[in-house]
N, C-alpha and C positions, 0 to 999 in steps of 0.2 A: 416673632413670627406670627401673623395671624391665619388662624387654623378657621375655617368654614367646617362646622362638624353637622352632619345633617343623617337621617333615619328612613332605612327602607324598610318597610313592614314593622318600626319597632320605632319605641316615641324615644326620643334622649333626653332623658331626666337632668337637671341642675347638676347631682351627680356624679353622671358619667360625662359629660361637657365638663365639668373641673379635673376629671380626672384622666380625661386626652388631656386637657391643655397641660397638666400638671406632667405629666409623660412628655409631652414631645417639646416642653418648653425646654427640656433638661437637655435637647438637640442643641440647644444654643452657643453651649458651650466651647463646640468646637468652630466659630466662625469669632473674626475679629470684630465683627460688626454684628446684630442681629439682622439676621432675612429680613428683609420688605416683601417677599413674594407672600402670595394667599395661597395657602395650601389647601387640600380636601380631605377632607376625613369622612368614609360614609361608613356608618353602619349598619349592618341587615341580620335579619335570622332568616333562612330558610333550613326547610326540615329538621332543626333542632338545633341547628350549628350556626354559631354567632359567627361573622363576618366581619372583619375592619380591613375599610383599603383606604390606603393613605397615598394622594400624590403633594409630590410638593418642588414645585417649579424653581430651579435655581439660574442664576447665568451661567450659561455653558454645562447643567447635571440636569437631571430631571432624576429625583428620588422618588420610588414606587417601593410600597412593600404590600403584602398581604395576607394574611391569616385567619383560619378558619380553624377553630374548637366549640366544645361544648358552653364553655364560658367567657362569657362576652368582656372581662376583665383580662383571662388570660388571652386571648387575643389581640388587646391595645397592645399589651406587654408584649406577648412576639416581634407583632410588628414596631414597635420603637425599637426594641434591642435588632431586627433587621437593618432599620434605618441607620440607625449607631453603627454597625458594623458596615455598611456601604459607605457612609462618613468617610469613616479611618482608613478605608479602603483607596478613597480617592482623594485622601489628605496624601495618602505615604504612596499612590503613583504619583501627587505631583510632586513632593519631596525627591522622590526618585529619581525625576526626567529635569529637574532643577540642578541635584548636584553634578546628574551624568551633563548635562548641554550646558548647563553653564548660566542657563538665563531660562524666563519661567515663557511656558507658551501655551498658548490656550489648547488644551488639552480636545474637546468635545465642543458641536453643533452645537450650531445659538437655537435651532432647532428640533430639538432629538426625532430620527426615524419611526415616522410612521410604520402601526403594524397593516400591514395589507390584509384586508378581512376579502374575504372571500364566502361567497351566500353557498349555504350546507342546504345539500339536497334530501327530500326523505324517501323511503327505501320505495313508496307509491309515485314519485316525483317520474316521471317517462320524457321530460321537458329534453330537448336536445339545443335548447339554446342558454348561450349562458348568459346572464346579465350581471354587469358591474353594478353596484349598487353604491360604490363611494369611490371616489376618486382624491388620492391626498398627495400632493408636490412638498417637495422639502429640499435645501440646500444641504450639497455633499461635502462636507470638509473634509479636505486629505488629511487621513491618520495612517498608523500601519496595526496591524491585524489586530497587536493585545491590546491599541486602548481601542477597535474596535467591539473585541473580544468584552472588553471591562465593560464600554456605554452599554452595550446588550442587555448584560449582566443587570446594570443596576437601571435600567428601565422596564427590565423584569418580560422581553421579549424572547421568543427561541431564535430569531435571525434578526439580520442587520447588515442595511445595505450603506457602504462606504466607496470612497474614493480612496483607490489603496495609494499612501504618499512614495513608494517603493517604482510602482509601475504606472501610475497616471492612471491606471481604468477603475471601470466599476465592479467591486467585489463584492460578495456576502458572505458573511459569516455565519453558521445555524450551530445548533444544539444538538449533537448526535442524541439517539434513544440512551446508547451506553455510557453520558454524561461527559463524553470527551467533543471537542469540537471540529466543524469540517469548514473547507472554505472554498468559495468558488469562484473561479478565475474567466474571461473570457480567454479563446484559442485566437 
């Protein structure tokens, strides 16, 4: 897997660069092949709190994890053992959906769903016009709710717009505040 390890406001020593790679090389384990994708690993400290976000581009997964503590070791750590557990996550759905159908099917988007950013106004802000400021297109693959429930999950967004395989339309799935999920249908 080659990992691109790069530093916001903090320089990455020889160090800490052998000891991401040494962490998320140990991901490898679980793929028949090693990844050809180039992942990102950024580091940062603001206010006192280390940072590591890690993406890492797969066919059909998009792995994101991210952690923030006082110690910039214990944070690689979260985050690999995040990634590890989103692995095994979407090793045993597709385990799952193999023995239930019978035959293996691409589970997730060749291109995982964009988050929709939306520009945050300040409390002086009196503007009554809204301006888009990004615009992102992405192809819908039909799934039904929980692997769109899952890709969510492990692209580490609160919603998620799909093609539900159930009904033919478009649906989203979000993140309730009290950690259960909602879904939204058109009428």
């Amino acid at each position: 897997m080659n990992l691109t390890v790069r530093g916001q406001q903090i320089d990455v020593t020889d160090a800490l660069k052998e000891y991401v790679e040494k962490k998320f090389n140990r991901l490898e384990k679980y793929f028949d092949a090693p990844p050809t994708s180039d992942g990102s690993v950024t580091l940062s400290t603001t206010r006192g709190l280390r940072t590591v976000e890690v993406t890492i581009p797969l066919p059909g997964v998009l792995l994101r994890a991210e952690d923030r503590s006082e110690d910039m070791y214990a944070s690689i750590d979260a985050v690999a053992d995040k990634l590890e557990r989103q692995i095994r996550k979407h090793k045993t759905k597709l385990n799952r959906k193999f023995r239930q159908e019978g035959g293996l099917k691409t589970l997730f988007v060749e291109q995982p769903a964009a988050e929709v950013e939306v520009p945050e106004f300040g409390e002086d802000d009196q503007s009554d016009e809204l301006e888009v400021v990004r615009t992102k297109r992405f192809l819908l693959k039909p799934m039904d709710v929980e692997e769109a429930i899952l890709q969510m999950n492990m692209i580490g967004h609160n919603f998620f717009v799909f093609s539900n395989i159930d009904n033919q339309e478009v649906n989203v799935v979000y993140k309730r505040n009290d950690g259960k999920y909602g879904l939204i249908e058109q009428e």
